[in-house]
LUMPA-637805 format. One line per 8 residues: number of its first residue (from 1); their letters; for each residue x, y, z of C-alpha. Coordinates in steps of 0.25 Angstrom, whole numbers. Layout:
% LUMPA-637805
NUM	a	X Y Z ~ ...
END
This chain:
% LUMPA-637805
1	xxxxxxxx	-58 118 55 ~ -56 116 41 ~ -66 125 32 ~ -68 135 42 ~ -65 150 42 ~ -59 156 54 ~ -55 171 51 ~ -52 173 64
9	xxxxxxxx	-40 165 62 ~ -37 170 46 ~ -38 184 51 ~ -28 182 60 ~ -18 174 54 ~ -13 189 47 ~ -8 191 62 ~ 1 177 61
17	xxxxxxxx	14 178 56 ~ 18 171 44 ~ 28 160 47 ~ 41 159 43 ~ 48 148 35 ~ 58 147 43 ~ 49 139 54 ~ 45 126 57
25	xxxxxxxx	33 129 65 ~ 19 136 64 ~ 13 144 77 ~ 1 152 81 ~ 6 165 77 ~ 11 159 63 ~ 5 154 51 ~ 8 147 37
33	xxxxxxxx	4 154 25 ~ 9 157 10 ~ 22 153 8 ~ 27 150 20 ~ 31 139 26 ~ 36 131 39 ~ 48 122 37 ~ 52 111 48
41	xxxxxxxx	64 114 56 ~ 73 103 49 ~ 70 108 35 ~ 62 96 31 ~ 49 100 27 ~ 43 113 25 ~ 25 117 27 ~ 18 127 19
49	xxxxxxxx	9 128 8 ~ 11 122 -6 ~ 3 119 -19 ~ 3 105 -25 ~ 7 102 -39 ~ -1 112 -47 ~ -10 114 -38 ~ -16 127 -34
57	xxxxxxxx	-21 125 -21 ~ -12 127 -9 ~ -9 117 4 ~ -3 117 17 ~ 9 106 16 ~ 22 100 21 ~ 33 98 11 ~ 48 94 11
65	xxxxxxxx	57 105 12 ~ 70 100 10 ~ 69 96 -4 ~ 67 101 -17 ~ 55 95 -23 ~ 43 101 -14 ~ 36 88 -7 ~ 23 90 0
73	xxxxxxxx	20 78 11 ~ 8 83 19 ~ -3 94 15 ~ -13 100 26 ~ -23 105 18 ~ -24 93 7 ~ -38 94 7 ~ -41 108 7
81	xxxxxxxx	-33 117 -3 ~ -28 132 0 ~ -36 137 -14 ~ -32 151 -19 ~ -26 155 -5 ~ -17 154 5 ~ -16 147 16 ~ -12 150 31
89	xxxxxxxx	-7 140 42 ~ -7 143 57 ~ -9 136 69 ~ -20 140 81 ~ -23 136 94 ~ -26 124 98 ~ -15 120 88 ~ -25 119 74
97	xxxxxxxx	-16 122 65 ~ -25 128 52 ~ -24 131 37 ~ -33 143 32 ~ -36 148 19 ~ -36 162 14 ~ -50 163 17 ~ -48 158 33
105	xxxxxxxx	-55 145 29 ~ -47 135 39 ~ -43 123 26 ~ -36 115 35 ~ -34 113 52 ~ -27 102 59 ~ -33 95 71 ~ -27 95 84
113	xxxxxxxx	-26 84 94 ~ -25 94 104 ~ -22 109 110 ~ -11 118 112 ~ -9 134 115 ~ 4 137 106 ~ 3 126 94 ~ 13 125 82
121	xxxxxxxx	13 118 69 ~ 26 113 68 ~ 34 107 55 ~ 42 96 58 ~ 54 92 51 ~ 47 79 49 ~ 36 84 40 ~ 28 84 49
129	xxxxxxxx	18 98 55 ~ 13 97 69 ~ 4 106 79 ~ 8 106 91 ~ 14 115 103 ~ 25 124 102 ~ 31 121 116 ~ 28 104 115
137	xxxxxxxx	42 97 110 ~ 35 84 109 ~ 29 77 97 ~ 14 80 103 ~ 7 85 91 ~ -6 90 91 ~ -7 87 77 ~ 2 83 63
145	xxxxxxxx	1 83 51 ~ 7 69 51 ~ -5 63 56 ~ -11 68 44 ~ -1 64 33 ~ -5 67 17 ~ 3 57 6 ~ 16 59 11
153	xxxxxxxx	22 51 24 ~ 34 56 31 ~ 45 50 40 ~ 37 49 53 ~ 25 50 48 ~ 14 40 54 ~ 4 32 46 ~ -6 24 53
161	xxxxxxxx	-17 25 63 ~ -19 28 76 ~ -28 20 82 ~ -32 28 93 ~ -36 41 84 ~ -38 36 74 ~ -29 45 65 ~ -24 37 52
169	xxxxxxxx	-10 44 45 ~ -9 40 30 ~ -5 45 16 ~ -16 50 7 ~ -13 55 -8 ~ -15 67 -13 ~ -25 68 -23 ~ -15 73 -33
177	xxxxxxxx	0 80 -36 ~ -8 92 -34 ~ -19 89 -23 ~ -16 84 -11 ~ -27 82 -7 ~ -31 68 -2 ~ -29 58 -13 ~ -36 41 -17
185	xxxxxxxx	-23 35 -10 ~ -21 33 5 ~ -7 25 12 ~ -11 21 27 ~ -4 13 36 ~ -17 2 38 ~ -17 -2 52 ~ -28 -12 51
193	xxxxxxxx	-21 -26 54 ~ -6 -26 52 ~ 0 -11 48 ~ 3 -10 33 ~ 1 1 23 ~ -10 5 13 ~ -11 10 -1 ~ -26 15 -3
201	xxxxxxxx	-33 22 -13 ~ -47 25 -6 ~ -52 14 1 ~ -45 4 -8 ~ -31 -2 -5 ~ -20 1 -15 ~ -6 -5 -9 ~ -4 -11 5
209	xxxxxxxx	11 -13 9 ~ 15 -24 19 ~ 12 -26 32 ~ 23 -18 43 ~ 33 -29 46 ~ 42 -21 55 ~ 49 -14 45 ~ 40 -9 36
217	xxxxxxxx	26 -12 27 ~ 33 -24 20 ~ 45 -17 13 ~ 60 -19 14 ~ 68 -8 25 ~ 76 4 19 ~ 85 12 21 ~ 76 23 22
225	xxxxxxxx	66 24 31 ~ 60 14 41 ~ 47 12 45 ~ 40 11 59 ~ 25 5 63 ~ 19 8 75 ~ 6 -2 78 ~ 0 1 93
233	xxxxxxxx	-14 2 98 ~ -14 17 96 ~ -9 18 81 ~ -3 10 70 ~ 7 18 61 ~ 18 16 53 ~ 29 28 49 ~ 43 27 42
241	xxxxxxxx	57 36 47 ~ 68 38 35 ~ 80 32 40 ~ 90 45 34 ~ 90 56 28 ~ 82 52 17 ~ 70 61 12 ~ 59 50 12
249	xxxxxxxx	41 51 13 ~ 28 42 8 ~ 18 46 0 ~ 6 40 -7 ~ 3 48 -21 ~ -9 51 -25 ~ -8 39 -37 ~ -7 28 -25
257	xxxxxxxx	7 25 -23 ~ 13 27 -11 ~ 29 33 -13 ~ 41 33 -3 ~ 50 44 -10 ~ 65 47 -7 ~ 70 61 -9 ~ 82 61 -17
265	xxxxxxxx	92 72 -14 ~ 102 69 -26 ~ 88 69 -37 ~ 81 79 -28 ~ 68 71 -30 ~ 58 60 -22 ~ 62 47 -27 ~ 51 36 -26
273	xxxxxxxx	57 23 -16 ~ 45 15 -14 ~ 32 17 -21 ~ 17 8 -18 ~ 11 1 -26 ~ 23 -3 -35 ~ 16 -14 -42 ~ 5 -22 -45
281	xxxxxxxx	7 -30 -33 ~ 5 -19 -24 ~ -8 -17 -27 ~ -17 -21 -14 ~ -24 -35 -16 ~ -21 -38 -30 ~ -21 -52 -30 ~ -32 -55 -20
289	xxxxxxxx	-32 -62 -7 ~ -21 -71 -5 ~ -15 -66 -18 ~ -1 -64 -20 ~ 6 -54 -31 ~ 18 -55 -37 ~ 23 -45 -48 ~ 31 -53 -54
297	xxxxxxxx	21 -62 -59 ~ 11 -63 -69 ~ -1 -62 -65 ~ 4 -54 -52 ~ -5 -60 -43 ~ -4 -75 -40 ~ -9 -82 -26 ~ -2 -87 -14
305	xxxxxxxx	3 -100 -14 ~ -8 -113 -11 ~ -18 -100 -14 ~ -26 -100 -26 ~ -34 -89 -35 ~ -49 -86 -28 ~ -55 -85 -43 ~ -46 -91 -53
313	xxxxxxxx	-55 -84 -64 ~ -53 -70 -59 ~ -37 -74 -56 ~ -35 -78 -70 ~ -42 -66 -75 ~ -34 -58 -67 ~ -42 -54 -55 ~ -35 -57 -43
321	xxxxxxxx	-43 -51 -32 ~ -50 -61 -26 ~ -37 -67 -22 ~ -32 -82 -19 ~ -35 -93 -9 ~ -31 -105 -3 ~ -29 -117 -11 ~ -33 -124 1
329	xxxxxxxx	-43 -117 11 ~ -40 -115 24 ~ -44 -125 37 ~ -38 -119 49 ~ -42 -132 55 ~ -33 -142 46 ~ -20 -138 49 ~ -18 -123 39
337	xxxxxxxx	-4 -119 40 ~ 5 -109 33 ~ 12 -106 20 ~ 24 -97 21 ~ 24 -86 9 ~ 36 -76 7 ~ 39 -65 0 ~ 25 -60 0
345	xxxxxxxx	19 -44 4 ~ 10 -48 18 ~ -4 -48 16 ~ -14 -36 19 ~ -13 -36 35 ~ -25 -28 36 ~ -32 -43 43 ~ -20 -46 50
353	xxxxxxxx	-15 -49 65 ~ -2 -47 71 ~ 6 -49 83 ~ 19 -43 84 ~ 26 -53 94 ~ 19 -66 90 ~ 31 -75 82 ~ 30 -82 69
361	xxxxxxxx	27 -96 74 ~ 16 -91 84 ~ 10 -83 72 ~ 8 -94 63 ~ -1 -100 75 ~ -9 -86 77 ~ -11 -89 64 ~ -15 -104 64
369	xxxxxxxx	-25 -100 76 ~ -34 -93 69 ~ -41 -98 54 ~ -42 -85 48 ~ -27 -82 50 ~ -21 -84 35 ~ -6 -79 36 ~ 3 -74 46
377	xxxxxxxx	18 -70 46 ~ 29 -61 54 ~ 24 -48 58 ~ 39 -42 58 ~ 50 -46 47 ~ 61 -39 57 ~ 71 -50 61 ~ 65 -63 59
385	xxxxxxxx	52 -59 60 ~ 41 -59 72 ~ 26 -55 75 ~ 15 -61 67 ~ 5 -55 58 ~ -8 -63 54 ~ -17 -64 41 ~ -33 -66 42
393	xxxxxxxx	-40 -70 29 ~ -36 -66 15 ~ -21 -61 12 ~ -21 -49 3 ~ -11 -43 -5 ~ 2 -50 -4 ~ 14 -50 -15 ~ 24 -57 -19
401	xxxxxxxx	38 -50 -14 ~ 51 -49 -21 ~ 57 -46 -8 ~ 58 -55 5 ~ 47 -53 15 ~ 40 -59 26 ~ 35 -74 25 ~ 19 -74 27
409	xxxxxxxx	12 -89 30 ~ 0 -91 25 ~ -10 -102 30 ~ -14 -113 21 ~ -21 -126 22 ~ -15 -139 27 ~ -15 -144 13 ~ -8 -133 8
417	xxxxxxxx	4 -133 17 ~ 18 -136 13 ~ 15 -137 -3 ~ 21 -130 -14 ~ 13 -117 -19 ~ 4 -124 -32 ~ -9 -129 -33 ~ -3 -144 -33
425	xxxxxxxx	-13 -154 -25 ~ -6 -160 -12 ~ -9 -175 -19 ~ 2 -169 -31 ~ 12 -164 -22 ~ 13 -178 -16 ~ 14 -185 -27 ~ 26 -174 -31
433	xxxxxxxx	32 -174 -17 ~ 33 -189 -16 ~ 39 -190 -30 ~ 49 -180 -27 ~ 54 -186 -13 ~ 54 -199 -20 ~ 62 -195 -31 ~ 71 -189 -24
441	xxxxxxxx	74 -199 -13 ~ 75 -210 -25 ~ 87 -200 -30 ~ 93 -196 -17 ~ 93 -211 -13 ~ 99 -214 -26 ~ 111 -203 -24 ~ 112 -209 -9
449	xxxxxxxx	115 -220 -14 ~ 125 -220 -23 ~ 134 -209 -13 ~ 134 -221 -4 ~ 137 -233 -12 ~ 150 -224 -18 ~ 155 -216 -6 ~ 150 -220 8
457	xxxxxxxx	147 -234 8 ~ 161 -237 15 ~ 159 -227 24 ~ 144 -231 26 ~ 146 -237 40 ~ 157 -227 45 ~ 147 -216 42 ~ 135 -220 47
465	xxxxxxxx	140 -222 60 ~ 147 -207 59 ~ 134 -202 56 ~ 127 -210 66 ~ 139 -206 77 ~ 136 -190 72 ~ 121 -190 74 ~ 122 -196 88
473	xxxxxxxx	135 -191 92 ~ 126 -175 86 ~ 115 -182 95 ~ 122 -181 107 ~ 130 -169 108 ~ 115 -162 105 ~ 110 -169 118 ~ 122 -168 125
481	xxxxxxxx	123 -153 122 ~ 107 -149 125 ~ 105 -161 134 ~ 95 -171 131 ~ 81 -164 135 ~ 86 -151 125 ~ 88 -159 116 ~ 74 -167 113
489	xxxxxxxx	66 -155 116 ~ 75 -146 105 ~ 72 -159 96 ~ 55 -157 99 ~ 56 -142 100 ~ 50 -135 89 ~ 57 -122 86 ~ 56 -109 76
497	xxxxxxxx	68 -101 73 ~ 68 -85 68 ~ 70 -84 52 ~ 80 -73 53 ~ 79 -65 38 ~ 90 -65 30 ~ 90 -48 32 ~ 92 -50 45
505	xxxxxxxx	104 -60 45 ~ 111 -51 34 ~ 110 -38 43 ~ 114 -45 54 ~ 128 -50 48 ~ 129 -39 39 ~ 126 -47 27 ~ 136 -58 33
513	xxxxxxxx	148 -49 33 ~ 162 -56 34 ~ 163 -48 48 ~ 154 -56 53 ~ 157 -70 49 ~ 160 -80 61 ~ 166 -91 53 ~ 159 -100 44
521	xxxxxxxx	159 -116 45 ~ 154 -126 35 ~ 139 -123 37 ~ 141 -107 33 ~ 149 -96 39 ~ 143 -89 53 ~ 140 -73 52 ~ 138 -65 65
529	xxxxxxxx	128 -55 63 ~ 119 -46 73 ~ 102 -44 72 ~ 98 -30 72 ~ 93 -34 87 ~ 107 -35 93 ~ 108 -50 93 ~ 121 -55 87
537	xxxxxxxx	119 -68 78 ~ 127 -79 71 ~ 122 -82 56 ~ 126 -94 51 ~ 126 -95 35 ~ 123 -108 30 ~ 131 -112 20 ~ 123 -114 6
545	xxxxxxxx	128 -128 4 ~ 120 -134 12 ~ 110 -134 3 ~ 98 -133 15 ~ 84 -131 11 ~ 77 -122 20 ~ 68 -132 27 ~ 82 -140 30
553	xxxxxxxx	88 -127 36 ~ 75 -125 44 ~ 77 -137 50 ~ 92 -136 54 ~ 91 -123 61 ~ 79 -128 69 ~ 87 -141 72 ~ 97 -131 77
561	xxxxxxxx	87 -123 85 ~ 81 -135 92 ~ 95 -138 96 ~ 98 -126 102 ~ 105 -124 116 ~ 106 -112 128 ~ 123 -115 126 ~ 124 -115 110
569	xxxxxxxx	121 -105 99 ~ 106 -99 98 ~ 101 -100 85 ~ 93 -89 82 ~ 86 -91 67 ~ 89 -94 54 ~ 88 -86 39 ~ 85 -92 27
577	xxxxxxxx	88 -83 13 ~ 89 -90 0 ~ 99 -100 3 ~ 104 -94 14 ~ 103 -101 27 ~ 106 -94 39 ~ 106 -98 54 ~ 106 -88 64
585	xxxxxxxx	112 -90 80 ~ 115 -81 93 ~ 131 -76 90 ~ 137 -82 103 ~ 153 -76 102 ~ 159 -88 111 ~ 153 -98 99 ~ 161 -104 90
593	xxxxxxxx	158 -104 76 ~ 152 -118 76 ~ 142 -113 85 ~ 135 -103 75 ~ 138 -115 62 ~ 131 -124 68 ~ 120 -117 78 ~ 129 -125 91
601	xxxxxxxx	144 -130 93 ~ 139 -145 91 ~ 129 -143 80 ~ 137 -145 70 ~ 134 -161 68 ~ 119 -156 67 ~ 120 -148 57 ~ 127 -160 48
609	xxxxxxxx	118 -169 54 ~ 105 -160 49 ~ 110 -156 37 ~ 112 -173 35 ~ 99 -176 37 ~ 92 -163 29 ~ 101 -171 19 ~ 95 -185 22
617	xx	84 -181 21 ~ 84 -175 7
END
């Protein structure tokens, strides 16, 4: 309808009242025009028309009402300015709700999904302006201006895709401070593989956050706002609520940033509280396929460990886009594994798969199934962690983090499993490796040695057989309490136990508060603590003295697991933090404190008997 006269309707609208400002709402016998306006019923925001900057042209926008520094989040005609006239709103039947100029040219109309005899346009207190019936109470629109956002995103407000439609919600710039009409830059949730945001200007990518890991596109949680995804067969979207009464919204400026600003009552101002791109890290693909970034070195981009540069030439004159790649090539056929990478941004998921119930274990075999697969990791951080996402081909535009984030394993060749990250040749690393385990052997046996000849050679007989009488005396209360059938299948069975993060434990026993302490014995004090689930746990802090390596820790709390029994203490996972090392079980109250020390009442001679042998065999 845009472009056409109708004077029928121009004619008439003398015969429509003008509405009041008092009012939230827009029927067929009213209209918008001059300076009035409509304001929603809780005060929020307020419709009516406005001129940008120093602009002279007039448009029909939604702003905030409630404070002082006049900010405009949507505009309905940004296309088509109201020049050197005024401009009337009304509604008519079927529910088209129109904006003519003073000429009775119709400069801008909304397309209705459908009819209704007596249509509003209603002002809600969320920003948003919807048609739709007088007498229907439900949330069944015939349209919204939601659907059709401009650079500004409110609490509520979807960006995505549906599928079925084929209606896309993003943010597009203004062209200007005083033009809004549509600008270079464009913020879309992309729903092409895996959900995750992009920065564009035309059709070339600026910024790409993370993928969605349950909480949000790669960032910490706030106190703020929280996000949500919805990903179904009809529509993929993702939307944010504030979590008080914060004044919060997004926007992407017309210089290609995109902006989360926080009113400030006490300064009476928007204050900036995250911004994209921040850096020169941000920048989409700046280092090439299988490049990482890192800004706090020099040069920024480097490659992945066991990776090298594609063109040394262009990498040491500073042209990094064609990337890295494997030391090694790949041969799916002679045994490729993986290479666990932390603290990295996630690759481009835009040739990705995922499976949302699939666990880490059964991922890693996805993976290994098909040769084109190149990296896989947990689809959800929550907990710890579950669902798998898998890489296809290159892996573009991952950085180094400051922060902790999810662990990403990348495939490798056979060769380059297990190896240090330089280009060292396997035949060095032997000769290193041997040299190393000789030398320290010569000295351990040396240090041995001399211990025995000045303390423990009288006792040498009366220990032995102590120590021969524990291991077999341990021996039998294990078989005699699983029985002799558990007990060589829990030696054979191959078991994997949940990493629990260490934000998890921390919130659980509200950071190992002194009310929640169970008692502590000489392996570390016991904390009772609760997942956000419901289920109550015992943590068991392992005393730093120990001096365990994680590999050796690894191996004691599988030892554990494999011993476990339907009558004894559960253990649940592990954490490892630093040097922290942390055992997590069920909480059973009728245990005693032994029971959550050691994993069961009678493991205590297996955890002197493994940390024995950890140290022998050192």
């Amino acid at each position: 309808m845009e472009g056409l006269k109708i004077p029928f309707l121009f004619s008439s609208l003398f015969s429509i009242l003008i509405i009041s400002n008092a009012v939230d709402t827009i029927t067929k016998t009213q209209s918008l025009t001059g300076n009035n306006t409509i304001v929603s019923s809780g005060g929020s925001f307020e419709m009516g028309f406005f001129r940008p900057g120093n602009s002279r042209n007039q448009y029909l926008g939604i702003w905030y009402k409630k404070i002082s520094v006049k900010t405009v989040v949507w505009v309905a005609n940004r296309e088509i300015p109201l020049i050197n006239s005024s401009g009337v709103l009304t509604i008519i039947d079927p529910g088209i709700l129109v904006l003519v100029n003073g000429t009775g040219t119709v400069i801008w109309s909304v397309n209705v999904t459908g009819s209704t005899q007596n249509p509003i346009a209603h002002l809600m207190d969320s920003g948003n302006l919807v048609v739709k019936d007088a007498n229907d109470t439900s949330e069944k629109f015939l349209w919204q201006s939601f659907d059709y956002p401009c650079d500004t995103q409110l609490p509520g407000m979807k960006l995505g895709k549906n599928l079925e439609t084929g209606l896309e919600r993003h943010l597009s710039s203004w062209k200007s401070s005083d033009d809004p009409a549509r600008g270079e830059f464009k913020f879309q949730c992309d729903p092409q593989g895996y959900p995750q945001k992009i920065l564009s200007n035309g059709s070339v990518d600026v910024f790409r956050t993370g993928p969605w890991n349950d909480t949000g596109f790669g960032g910490t949680p706030n106190v703020f706002y929280t996000y949500g995804l919805v990903y179904t067969m009809e529509e993929v979207y993702y939307h944010y609520e504030l979590q008080s009464d914060v004044i919060s919204r997004v926007d992407v400026s017309y210089d290609g940033h995109v902006r989360r600003w926080i009113w400030v009552d006490l300064t009476q101002k928007w204050d900036i509280y995250l911004t994209a791109p921040t850096d020169n890290c941000d920048n989409y693909k700046l280092c090439g396929p299988n490049g990482s970034c890192n800004i706090g070195s020099s040069p920024a981009c480097g490659c992945l460990s066991k990776f090298v540069p594609q063109n040394q030439a262009e990498w040491g004159n500073g042209d990094y886009s064609n990337g890295c790649v494997r030391r090694t090539p790949l041969d799916c056929h002679k045994g490729d594994g993986f290479l666990k990478y932390s603290r990295y941004k996630m690759p481009d998921t835009r040739n990705s798969w995922f499976d949302r119930n699939m666990a880490l274990r059964e991922c890693e075999m996805e993976c290994l199934k098909n040769c084109s697969c190149t990296a896989y990791t947990n689809l959800n951080i929550g907990g710890h962690g579950s669902g798998c996402l898998l890489w296809f081909n290159e892996l573009i535009d991952m950085r180094k983090l400051s922060e902790d984030g999810p662990d990403i394993y990348i495939r490798m060749a056979s060769s380059d499993l297990g190896q240090a990250g330089h280009n060292w040749k396997p035949g060095k690393w032997i000769v290193v490796i041997s040299v190393i385990l000789t030398g320290t052997l010569i000295l351990a046996l040396g240090i041995s040695l001399y211990i025995w000849k000045k303390k423990w050679q009288p006792k040498r007989e009366g220990n032995k057989k102590s120590l021969m009488l524990q291991h077999l005396t341990f021996v039998g209360r294990i078989r005699h309490h699983l029985g002799e059938t558990y007990y060589k299948e829990a030696k054979n069975e191959d078991i994997e136990l949940p990493l629990f993060h260490f934000s998890t434990i921390t919130k659980a026993t509200e950071n190992f508060a002194i009310n929640n302490k169970l008692g502590e014995g000489g392996f570390g004090p016991v904390y009772k603590g609760r997942l956000e689930g419901g289920q109550v746990i015992a943590v068991k802090l392992l005393s730093k003295n120990s001096k365990q390596g994680v590999d050796e820790f690894k191996n004691e709390v599988i030892c554990i697991a494999k011993l476990q029994h339907r009558n004894l203490v559960k253990l649940l996972g592990y954490c490892i933090q630093g040097e922290e090392r942390l055992l997590i079980y069920e909480y059973m109250p009728n245990k005693n404190l032994d029971s959550f020390i050691f994993g069961m009442a009678f493991l205590k001679p297996l955890a002197s008997f493994i940390l024995f042998h950890i140290g022998a065999t050192l």
